[in-house]
N, C-alpha and C positions, 0 to 999 in steps of 0.2 A: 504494500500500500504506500504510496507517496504523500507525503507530508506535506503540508501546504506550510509558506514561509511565515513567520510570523507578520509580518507586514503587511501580506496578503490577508491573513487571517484577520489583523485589526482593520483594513478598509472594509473586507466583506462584513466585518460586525459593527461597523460603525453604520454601513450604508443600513444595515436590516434594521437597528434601532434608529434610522432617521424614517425609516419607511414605513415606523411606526408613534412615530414624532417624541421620539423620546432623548433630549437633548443628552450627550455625548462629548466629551471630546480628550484629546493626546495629555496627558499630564507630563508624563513622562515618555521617550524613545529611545526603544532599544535597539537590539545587534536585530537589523534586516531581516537576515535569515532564520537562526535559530534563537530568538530573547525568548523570553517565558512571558508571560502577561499576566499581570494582576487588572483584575477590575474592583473599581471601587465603587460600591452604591450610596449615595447620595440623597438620603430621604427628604431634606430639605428642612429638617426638625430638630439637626445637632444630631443627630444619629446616620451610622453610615456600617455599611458591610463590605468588609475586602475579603472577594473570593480569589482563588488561586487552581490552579489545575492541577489533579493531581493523579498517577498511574499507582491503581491496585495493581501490586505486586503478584499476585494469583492469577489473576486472570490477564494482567494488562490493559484491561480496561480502564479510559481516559474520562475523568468526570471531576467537574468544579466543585472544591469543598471550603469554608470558613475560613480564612486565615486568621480574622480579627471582627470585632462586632461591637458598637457602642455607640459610645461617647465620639463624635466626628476625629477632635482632636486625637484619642486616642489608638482612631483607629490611621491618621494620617500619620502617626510616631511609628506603626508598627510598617508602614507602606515605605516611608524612610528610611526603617533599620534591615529592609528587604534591600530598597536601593545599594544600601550602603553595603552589604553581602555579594550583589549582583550588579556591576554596574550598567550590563546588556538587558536587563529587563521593564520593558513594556507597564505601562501602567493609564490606563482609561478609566476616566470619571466618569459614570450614567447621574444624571438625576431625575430624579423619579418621586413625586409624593406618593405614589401607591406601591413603593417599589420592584416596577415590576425591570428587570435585568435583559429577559431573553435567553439569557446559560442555558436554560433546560430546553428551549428548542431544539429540533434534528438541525444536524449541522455543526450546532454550535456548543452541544453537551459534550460531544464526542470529543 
């Protein structure tokens, strides 16, 4: 199976959450081809959820899990101290009062 680049990846997810009016945009940019990406949710209330992609080991199966949850600020300390780990990784802001993401769509879970 071929892996689609990361950059590819963040335009086709940015475009599906605009075609769903759901504001978006680059916080941070990573390595082109292979970055990881965090998405940060943005409820718009001081609260915020940064998911992360993550491979079950068993099976290899690819699926977006919590990395941090709260307080906005707190949750933007833990997206910095990822940065600061990684400096090729990707990082998109959704905002959303109803928080809805898109992750769990086909396409975009996997």
């Amino acid at each position: 199976m071929t892996r689609l680049t990361a950059e590819l990846w963040v335009a086709a997810y940015l475009a599906r959450l605009r075609a769903e009016a759901i504001p978006a945009f680059v916080v941070a940019r990573g390595d082109a081809t292979a970055g990881a990406v965090l998405v940060k949710l943005n409820t718009l209330d001081g609260q915020a959820v940064c998911y992360q992609r993550s491979v079950d080991l068993m099976s290899g199966a690819r699926r977006w899990v919590v990395l941090a949850e709260g307080e906005e600020a707190e949750v933007d300390t833990s997206v910095a101290k990822q940065r600061g780990f990684d400096p090729d990784l990707w990082v998109i802001e959704v905002e959303d009062r109803g928080g809805r993401h898109l992750l769990d769509q086909e396409g975009l879970a996997e």
